[in-house]
Backbone as a printed PyTorch tensor [residue, N CA C, xyz], in Angstrom:
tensor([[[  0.8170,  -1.1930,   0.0000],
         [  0.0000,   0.0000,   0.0000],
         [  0.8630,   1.2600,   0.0000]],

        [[  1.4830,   1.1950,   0.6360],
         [  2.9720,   2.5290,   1.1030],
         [  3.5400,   2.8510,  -0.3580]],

        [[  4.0870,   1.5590,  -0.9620],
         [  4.4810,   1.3600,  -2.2870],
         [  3.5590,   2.3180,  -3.7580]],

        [[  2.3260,   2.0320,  -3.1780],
         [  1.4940,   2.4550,  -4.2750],
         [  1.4810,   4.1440,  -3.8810]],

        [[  1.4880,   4.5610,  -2.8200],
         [  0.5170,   5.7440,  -2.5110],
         [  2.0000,   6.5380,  -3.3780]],

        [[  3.6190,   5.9750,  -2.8540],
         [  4.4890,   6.5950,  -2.6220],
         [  4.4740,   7.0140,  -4.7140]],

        [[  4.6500,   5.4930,  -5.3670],
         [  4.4440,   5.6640,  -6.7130],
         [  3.2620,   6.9450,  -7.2470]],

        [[  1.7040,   6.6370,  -6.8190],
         [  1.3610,   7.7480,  -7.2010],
         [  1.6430,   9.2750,  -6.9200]],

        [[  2.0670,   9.3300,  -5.8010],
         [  2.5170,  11.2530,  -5.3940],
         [  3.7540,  11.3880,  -6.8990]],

        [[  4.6000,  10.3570,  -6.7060],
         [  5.9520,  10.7610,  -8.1790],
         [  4.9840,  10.6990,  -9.4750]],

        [[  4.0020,   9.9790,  -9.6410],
         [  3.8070,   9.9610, -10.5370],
         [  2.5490,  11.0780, -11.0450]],

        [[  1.9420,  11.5410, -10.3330],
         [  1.2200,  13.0320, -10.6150],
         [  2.4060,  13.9040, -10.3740]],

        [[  3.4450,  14.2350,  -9.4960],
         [  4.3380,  14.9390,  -9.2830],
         [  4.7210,  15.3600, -10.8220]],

        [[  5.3900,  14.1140, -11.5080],
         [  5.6300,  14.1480, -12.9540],
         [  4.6730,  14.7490, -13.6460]],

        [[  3.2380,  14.3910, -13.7220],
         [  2.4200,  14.7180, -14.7580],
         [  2.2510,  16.4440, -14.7070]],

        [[  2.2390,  16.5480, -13.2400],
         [  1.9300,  18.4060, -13.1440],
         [  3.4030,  19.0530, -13.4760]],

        [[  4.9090,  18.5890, -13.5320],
         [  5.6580,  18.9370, -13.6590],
         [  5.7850,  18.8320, -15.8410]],

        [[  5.3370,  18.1530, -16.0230],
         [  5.1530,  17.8890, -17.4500],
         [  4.4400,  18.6720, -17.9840]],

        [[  2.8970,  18.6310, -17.6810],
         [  1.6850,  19.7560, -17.8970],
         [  2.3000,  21.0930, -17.8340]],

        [[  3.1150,  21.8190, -16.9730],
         [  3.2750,  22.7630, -16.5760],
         [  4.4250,  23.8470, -17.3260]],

        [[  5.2610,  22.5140, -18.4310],
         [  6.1920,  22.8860, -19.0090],
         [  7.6950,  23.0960, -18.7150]],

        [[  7.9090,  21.9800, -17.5120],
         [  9.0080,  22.3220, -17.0450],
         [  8.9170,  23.1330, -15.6690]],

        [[  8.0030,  23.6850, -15.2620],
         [  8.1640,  24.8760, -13.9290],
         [  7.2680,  23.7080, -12.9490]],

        [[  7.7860,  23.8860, -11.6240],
         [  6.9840,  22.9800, -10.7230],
         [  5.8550,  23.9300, -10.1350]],

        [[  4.5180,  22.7940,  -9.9450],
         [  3.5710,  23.6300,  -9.0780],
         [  3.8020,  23.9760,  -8.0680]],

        [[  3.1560,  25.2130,  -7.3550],
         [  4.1660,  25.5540,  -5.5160],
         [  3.4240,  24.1320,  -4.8710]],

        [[  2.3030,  23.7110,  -5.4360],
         [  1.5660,  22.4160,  -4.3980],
         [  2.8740,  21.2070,  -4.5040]],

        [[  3.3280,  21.3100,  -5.5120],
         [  4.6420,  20.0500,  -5.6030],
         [  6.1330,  20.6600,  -4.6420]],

        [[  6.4810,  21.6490,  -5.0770],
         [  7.1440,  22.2790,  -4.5870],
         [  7.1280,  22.2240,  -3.1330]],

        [[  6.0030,  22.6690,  -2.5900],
         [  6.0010,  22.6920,  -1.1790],
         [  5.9550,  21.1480,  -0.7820]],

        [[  5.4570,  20.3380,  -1.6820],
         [  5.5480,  18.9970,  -0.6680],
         [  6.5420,  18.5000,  -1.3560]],

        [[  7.7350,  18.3510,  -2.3100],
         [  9.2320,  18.1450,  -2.2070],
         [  9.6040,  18.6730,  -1.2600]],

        [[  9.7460,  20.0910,  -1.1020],
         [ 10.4550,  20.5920,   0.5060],
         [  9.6200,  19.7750,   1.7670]],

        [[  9.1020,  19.5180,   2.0920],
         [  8.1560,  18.8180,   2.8500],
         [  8.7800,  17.5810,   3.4900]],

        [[  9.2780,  17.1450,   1.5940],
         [  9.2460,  15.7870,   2.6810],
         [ 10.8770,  15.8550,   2.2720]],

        [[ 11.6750,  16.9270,   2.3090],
         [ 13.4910,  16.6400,   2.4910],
         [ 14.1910,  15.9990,   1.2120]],

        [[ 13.1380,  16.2080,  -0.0870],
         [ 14.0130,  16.3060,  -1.0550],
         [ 14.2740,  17.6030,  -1.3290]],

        [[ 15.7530,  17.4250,  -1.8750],
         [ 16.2820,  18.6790,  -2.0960],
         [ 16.2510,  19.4970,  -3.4650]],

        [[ 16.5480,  20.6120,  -3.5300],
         [ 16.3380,  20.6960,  -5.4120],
         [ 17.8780,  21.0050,  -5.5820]],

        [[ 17.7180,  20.6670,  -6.7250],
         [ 19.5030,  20.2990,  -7.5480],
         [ 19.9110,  21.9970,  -7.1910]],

        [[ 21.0780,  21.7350,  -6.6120],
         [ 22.3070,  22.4510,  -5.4920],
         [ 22.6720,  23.4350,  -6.9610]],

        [[ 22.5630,  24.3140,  -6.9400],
         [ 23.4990,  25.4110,  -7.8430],
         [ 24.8620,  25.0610,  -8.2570]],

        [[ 25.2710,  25.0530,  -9.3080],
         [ 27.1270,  24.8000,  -9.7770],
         [ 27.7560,  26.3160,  -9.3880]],

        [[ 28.6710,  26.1080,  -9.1150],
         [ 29.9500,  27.4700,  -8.9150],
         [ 29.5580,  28.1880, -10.1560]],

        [[ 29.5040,  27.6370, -11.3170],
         [ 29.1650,  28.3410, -12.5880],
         [ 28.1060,  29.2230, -12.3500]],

        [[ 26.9770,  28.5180, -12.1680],
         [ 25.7220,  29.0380, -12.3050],
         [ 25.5270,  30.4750, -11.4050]],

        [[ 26.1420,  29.8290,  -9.9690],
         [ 26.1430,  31.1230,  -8.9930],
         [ 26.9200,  32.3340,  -9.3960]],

        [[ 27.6740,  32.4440, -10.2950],
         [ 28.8420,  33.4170, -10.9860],
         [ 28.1060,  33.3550, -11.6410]],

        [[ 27.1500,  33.1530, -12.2420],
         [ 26.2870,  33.8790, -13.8030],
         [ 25.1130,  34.6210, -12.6810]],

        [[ 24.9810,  34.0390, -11.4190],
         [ 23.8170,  35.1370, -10.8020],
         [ 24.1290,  36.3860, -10.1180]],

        [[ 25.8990,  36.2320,  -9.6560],
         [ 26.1220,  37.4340,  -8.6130],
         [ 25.9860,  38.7790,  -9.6660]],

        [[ 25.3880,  39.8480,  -8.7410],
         [ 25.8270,  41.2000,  -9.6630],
         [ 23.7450,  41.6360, -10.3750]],

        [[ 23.3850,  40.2160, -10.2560],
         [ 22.0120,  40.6770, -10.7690],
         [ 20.6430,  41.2500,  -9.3790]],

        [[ 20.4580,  41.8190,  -9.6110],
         [ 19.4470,  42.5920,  -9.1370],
         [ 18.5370,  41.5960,  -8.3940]],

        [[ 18.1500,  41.8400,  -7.0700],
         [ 17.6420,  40.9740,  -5.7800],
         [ 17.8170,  39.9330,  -5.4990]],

        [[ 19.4250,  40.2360,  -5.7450],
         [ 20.1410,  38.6040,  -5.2860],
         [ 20.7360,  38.7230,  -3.8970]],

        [[ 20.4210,  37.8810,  -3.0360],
         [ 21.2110,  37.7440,  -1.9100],
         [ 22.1370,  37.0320,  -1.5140]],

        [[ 23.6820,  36.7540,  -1.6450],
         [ 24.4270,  35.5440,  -1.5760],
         [ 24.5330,  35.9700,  -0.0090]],

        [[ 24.2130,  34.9150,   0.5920],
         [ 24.6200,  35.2880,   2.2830],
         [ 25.7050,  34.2580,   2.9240]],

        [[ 26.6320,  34.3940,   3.5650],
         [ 27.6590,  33.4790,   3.7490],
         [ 26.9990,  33.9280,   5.3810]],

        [[ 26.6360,  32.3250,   6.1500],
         [ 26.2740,  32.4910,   7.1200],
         [ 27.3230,  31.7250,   8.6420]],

        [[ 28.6480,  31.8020,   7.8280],
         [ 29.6320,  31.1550,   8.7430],
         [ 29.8260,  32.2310,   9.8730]],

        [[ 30.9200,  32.3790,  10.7280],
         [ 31.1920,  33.4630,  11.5050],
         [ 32.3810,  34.4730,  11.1940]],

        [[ 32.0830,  35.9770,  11.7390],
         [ 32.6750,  36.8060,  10.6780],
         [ 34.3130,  35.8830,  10.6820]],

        [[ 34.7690,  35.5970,  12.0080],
         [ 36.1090,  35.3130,  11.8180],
         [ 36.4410,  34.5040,  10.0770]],

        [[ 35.6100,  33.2690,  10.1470],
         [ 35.3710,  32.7990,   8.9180],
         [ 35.4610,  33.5610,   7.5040]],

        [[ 34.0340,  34.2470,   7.8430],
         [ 33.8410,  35.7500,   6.6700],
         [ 35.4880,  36.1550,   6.5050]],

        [[ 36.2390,  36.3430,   7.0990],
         [ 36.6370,  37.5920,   6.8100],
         [ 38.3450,  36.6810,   6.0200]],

        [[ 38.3790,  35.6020,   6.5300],
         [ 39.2560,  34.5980,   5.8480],
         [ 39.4370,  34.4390,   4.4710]],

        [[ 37.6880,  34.8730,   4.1730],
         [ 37.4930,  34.4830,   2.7810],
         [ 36.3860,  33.8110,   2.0570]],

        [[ 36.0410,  34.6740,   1.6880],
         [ 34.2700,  34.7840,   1.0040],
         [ 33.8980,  34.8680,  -0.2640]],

        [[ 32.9720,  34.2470,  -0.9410],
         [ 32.7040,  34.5560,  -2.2140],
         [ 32.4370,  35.8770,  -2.5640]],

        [[ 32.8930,  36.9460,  -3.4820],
         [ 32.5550,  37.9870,  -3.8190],
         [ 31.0990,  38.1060,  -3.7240]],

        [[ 30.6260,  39.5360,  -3.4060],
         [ 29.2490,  40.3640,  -3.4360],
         [ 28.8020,  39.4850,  -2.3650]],

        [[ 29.2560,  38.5270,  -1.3830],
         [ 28.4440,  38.0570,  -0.3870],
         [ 28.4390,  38.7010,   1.2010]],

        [[ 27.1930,  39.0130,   1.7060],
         [ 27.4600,  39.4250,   2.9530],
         [ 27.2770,  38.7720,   4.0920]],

        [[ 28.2580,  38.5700,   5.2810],
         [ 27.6410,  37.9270,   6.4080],
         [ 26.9710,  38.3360,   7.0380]],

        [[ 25.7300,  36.8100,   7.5020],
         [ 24.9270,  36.8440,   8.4190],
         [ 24.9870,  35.2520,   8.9880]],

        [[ 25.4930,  35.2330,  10.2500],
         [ 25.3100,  34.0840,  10.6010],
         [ 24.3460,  33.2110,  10.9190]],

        [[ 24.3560,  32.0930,  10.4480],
         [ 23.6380,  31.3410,  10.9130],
         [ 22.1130,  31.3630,  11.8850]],

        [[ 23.1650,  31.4980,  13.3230],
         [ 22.7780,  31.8040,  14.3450],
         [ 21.1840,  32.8570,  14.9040]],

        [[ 21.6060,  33.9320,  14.0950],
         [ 21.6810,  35.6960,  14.0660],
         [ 20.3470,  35.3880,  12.4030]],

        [[ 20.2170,  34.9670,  11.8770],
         [ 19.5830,  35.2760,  10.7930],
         [ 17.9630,  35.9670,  10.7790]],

        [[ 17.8140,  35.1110,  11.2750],
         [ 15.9600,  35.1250,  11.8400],
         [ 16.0690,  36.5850,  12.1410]],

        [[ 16.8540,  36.9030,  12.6280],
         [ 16.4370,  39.0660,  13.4350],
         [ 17.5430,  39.6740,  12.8480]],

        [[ 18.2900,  38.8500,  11.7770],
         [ 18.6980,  40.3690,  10.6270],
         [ 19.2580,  40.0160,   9.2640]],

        [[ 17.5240,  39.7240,   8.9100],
         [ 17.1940,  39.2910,   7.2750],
         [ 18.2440,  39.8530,   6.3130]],

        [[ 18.5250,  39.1670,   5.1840],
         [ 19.1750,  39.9130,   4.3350],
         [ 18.0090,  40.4080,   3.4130]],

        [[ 16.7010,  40.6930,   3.1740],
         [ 15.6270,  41.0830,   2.7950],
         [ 14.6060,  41.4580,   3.2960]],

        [[ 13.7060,  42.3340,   3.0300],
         [ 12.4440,  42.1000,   3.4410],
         [ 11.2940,  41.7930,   2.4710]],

        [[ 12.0290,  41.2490,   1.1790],
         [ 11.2720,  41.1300,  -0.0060],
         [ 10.9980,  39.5360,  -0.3220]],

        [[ 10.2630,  38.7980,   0.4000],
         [  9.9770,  37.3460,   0.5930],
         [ 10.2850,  37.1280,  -0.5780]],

        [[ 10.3280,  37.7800,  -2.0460],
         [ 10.1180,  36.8410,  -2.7980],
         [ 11.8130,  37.0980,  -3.9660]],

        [[ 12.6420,  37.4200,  -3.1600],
         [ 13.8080,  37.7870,  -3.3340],
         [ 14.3250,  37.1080,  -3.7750]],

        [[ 15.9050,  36.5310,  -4.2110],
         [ 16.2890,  35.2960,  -4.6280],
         [ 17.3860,  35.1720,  -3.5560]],

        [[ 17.5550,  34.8010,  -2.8600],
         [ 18.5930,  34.5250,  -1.5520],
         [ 19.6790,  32.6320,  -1.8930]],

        [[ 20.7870,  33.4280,  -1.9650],
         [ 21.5370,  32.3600,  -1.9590],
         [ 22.4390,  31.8820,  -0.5180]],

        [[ 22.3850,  31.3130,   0.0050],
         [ 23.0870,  31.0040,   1.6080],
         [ 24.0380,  29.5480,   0.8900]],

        [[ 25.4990,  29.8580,   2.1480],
         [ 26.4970,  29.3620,   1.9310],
         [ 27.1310,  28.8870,   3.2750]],

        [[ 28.0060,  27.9740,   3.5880],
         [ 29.0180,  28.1860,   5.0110],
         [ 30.2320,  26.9820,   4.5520]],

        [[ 30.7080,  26.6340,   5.2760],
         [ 31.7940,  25.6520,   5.4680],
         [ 32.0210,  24.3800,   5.0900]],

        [[ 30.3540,  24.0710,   5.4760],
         [ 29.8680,  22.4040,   5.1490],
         [ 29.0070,  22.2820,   4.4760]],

        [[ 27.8870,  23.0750,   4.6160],
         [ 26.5850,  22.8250,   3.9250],
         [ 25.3950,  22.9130,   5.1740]],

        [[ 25.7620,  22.5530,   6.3390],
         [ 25.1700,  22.3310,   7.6530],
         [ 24.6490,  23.5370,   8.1600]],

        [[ 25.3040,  24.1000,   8.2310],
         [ 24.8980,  25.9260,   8.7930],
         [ 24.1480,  26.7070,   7.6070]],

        [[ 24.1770,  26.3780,   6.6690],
         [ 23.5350,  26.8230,   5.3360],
         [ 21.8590,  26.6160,   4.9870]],

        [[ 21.9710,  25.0170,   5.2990],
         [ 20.8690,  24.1560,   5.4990],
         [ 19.8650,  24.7040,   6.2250]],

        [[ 20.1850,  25.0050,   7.9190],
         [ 19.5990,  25.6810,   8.6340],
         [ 19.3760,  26.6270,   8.5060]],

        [[ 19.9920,  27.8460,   7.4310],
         [ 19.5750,  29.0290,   7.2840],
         [ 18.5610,  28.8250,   6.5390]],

        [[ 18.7570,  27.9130,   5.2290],
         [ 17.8960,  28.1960,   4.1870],
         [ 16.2570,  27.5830,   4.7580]],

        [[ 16.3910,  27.0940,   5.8170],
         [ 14.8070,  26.3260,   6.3900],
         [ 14.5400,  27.3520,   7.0570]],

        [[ 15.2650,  27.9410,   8.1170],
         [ 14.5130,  29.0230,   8.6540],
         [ 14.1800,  29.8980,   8.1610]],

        [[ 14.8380,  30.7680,   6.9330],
         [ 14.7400,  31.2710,   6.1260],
         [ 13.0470,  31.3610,   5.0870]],

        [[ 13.1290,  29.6760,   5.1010],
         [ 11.8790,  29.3050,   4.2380],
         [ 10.4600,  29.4110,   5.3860]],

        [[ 11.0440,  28.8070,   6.6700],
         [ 10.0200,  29.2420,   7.1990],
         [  9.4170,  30.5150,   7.9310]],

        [[ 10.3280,  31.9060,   7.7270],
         [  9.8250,  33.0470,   7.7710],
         [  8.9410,  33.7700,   6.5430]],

        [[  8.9820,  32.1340,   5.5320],
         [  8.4010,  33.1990,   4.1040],
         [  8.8670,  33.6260,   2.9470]],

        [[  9.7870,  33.0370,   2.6960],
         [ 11.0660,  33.1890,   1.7340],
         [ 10.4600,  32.1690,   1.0250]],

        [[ 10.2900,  32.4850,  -0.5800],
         [ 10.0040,  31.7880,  -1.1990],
         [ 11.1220,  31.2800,  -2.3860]],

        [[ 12.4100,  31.9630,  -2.5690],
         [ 13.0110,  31.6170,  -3.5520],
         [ 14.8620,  31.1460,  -2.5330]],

        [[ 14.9150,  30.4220,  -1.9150],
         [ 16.2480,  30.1670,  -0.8990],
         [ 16.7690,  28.9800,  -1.6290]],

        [[ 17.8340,  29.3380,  -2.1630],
         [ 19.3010,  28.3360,  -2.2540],
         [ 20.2340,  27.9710,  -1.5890]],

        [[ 20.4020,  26.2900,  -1.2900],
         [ 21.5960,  26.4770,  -0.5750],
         [ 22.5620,  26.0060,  -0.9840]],

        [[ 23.5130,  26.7960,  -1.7170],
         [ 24.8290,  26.6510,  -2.2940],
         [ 25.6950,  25.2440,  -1.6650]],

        [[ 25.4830,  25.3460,  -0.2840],
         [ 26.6880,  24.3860,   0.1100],
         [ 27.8580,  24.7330,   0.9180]],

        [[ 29.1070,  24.0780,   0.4430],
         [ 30.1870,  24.1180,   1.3700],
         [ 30.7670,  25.4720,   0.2500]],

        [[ 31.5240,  26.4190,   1.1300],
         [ 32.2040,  27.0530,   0.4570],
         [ 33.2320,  26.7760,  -1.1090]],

        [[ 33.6970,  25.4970,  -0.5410],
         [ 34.4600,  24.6040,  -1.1890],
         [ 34.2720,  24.4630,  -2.5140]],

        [[ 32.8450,  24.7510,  -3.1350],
         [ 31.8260,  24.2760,  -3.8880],
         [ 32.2590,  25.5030,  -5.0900]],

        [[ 32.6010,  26.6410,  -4.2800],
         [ 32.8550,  27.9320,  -5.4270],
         [ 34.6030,  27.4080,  -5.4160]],

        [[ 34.5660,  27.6570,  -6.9870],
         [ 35.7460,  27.2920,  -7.6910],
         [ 36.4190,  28.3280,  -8.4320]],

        [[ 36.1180,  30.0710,  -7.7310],
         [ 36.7140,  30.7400,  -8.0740],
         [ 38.0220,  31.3820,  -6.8900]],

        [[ 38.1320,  32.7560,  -7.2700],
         [ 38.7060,  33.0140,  -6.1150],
         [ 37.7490,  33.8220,  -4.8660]],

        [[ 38.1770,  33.5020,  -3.3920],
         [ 37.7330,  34.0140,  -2.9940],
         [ 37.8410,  35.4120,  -2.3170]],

        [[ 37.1200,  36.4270,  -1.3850],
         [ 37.6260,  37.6990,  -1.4380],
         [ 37.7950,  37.2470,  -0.0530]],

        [[ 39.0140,  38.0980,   0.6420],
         [ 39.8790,  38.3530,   2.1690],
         [ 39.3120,  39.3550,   2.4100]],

        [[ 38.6490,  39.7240,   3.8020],
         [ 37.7680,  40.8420,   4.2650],
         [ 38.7480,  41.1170,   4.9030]]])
């Protein structure tokens, strides 16, 4: 029974993702995030084709000591910790990219993040992940 229910959710999942032309419904959307699948992680590439564009937020949420070691360009810190009471937006529907060390502190931003209302949160990952250079604060 588990088997079947689990097959049909993927398999309307597909059909509304098909119907739709490629864009997911927020009803799919919200229940992928739901149930802890993730959506495919941004490439170093991709994030370097987004910095520089207009209501982007790259947030590196390690600690400044961290920050200041060495950060992806145009990114500002906000830790982890500290996020919830000093948004890098107040425009829910912003495009916010979050970053840290491991992926772990990132993770947690980008959920709390989602659950203040944030509808567009990426989480880049481990720093490691950007394959350019980084900037020394």
């Amino acid at each position: 029974m588990k088997k079947a229910i689990i097959l049909g959710f993927f398999l309307a999942a597909f059909a509304a993702f098909a119907a739709g032309g490629g864009e997911q419904s927020p009803a799919i959307a919200q229940s992928t995030q739901a149930s802890g699948f993730a959506a495919q992680p941004l490439s170093s590439e991709e994030l370097a084709g987004l910095i520089g564009q207009p209501n982007l937020y790259l947030v590196d949420v390690r600690t400044p000591e961290e920050y200041r070691a060495g950060a992806i360009p145009s990114a500002v810190n906000i830790p982890f910790d500290v996020i919830q009471n000093n948004l890098p937006t107040q425009d829910r529907d912003a495009r916010i990219v979050v970053y840290c060390r491991s992926g772990n502190r990132s993770s947690a931003a980008k959920a709390t993040l989602e659950e203040l209302g944030f509808a567009n949160v990426n989480n880049f990952g481990p720093v490691s992940n950007w394959k350019s250079e980084l900037v020394v604060r």
